[in-house]
C-alpha positions, 0 to 999 in steps of 0.5 A: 258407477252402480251394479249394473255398470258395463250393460248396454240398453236401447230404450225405443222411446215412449210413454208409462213403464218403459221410460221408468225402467230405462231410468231405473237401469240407467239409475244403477249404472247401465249406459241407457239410449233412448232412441227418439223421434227426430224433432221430439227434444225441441218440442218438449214442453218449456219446464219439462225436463229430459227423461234422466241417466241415458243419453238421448239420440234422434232417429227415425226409424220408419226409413232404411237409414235409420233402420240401420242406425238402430240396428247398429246399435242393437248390435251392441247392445245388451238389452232392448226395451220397447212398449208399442201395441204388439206388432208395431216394432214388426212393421218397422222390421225390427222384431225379435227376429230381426234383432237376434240376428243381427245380435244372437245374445240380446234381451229383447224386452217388450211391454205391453197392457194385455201381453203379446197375445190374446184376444185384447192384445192389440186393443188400446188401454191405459193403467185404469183398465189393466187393473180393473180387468185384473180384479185389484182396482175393483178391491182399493177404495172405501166401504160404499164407495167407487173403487178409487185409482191409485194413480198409476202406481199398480199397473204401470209402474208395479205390475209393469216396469218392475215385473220387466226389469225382473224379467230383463236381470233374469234374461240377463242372467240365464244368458251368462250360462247360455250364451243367448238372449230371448225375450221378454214378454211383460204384461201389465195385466200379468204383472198386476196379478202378481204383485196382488198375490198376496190378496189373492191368497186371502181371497182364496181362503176366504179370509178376504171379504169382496166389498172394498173397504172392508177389510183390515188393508183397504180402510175397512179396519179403523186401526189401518186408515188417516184421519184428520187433524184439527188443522186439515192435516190428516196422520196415517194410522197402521196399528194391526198388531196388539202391542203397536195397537196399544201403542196407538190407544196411549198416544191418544189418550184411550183405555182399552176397557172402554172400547170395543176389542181390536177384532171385533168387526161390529165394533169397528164402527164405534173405534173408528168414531172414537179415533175420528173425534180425538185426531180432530182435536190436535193439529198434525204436527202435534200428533207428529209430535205425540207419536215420534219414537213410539211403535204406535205406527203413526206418521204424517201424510205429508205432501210431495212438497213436505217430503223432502225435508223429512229428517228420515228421507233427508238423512237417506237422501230419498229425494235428491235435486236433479236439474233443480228440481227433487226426484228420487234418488237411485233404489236400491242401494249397494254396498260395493257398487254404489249408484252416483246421482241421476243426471241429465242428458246434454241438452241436444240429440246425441250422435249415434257414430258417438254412441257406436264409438263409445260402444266398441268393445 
């Protein structure tokens, strides 16, 4: 079930943005492959489980026979999705080329840090440095210190399997008027800048200031920022505007004449003491308590162990057991097409003569 029920995706195993996307399609109904090395699933470390909603089949595709096993299976299928450095899946014979002749209406997505071209495309990388070459790594962190890694939620996994699945449903759908695939050429670096646009535009009107942590979005505003509770707890604070700022001034027990305006950036020093100091005298959950129902935009940071019990990531099943442990349900939602619970696959290799069986229109 889902929307995506009936498209057909090869996922050529890796690391990082490919894997996640092949779970978000599969996630939303399409019947997912991930074309593995032989050996790998019997290497997999104890307690780590299989990459979820596909199937998973051994083949190694550096001799002819395999070749031929995924060609066989680009054949029939409906997107591709690889994110070696470019040029690997070339010397495998198993580009763009290759693959749109054996199948003409095929998706040939690639993922790559630095793009397919360019002077660093074939140079190695990792999240950290897409975003800092990109300028967003140098604008996340606090006022006088390092710029601080946000994991690698920006680069991998925003700027990069999202932009690719946008690029892979747009393929999709260009090609229900034409007939023919093409391919799609995601960068992370590209990617990252997007999904920054917003702040690019700030900057560009001069409205966005170039020392980190200084601005109202990256803790440089005293009313957007955590603070501590008095049991080592911390509360995220999101008040930017006036009537959920006062809000935020009521649950903590403040008067707006005795404090600096809202605005006023020399007195932002002096509200961020003022909010430090009353925080630390309550625990979280008292704070939680003050602030539940109000428009204060006050929460809890809870930890990945805390979140699932939430009352409002439990009542949308945000998180849903998958093999016993909690993972994210399927996002979006939908209205008709509904997505069922992850799964995961058998836990052997499974036959590509199957695959092809299951695949025969």
């Amino acid at each position: 079930m889902g929307p995506l029920e009936g498209v057909r995706v090869v996922e050529m195993a890796g690391m990082g943005p490919v894997p996640h996307a092949a779970m978000l399609l599969g996630d939303l109904g399409a019947d997912v492959v991930r074309v593995e090395r032989p050996g790998v699933l019997l290497r997999r470390p104890a307690g780590r489980q299989p990459p979820r909603s596909r199937a998973l089949v051994e083949i190694d595709a550096g001799t002819e026979a395999g070749r031929a096993d995924v060609l066989q299976l680009i054949g029939r299928a409906d997107v591709l999705l690889e994110g070696f450095r470019p040029g690997v899946m070339e010397r495998m014979r198993l580009g763009p080329d290759a693959c749109a002749a054996a199948n003409p209406r095929l998706v040939y997505a690639r993922m790559t840090g630095w793009g397919q071209d360019g002077p660093l495309a074939r140079t190695a990388g990792h999240d950290i440095n897409y975003i800092g070459l990109t300028g967003v790594l140098d604008a996340i962190g606090r006022d006088g210190a390092p710029p601080t890694v946000p994991l690698n939620l920006v680069g991998d996994y925003g700027g990069g399997s999202l932009y690719l699945l946008l690029g892979v449903l747009a393929a999709l759908i260009e090609r229900g008027r034409s007939g023919v695939g093409q391919v799609v050429d995601a960068a992370i670096v590209d990617g990252t800048s997007s999904l920054a646009a917003a702040i690019w535009g700030l900057h560009g009107a001069g409205a966005w200031r170039a020392e980190r942590g200084t601005n109202r979005l990256d803790s440089g505003a005293p009313f957007y920022d955590v603070y501590a509770s008095s049991d080592g707890g911390h509360m995220a604070v999101g008040a930017l505007e006036p009537r959920f700022y006062a809000a935020l001034l009521r649950g903590l027990g403040l008067d707006a004449a005795d404090l600096p305006e809202q605005g006023d950036r020399a007195g932002w020093p002096r509200l961020r003491e003022t909010f430090a100091a009353v925080f630390a005298t309550r625990t979280r959950a008292e704070w939680t308590q003050v602030f539940a129902g109000t428009d204060a935009c006050v929460t809890p940071v809870l930890s990945f162990a805390e979140a699932p019990d939430h009352p409002q990531l439990a009542h949308r099943r945000s998180l849903v057991e998958v093999g016993g442990v909690h993972q994210p349900a399927p996002a979006p939602r939908f209205s008709r097409t509904p997505s069922e619970d992850p799964t995961l696959p058998a836990p052997g290799p499974t036959a590509v003569a199957a695959v092809l069986a299951a695949w025969t229109d």
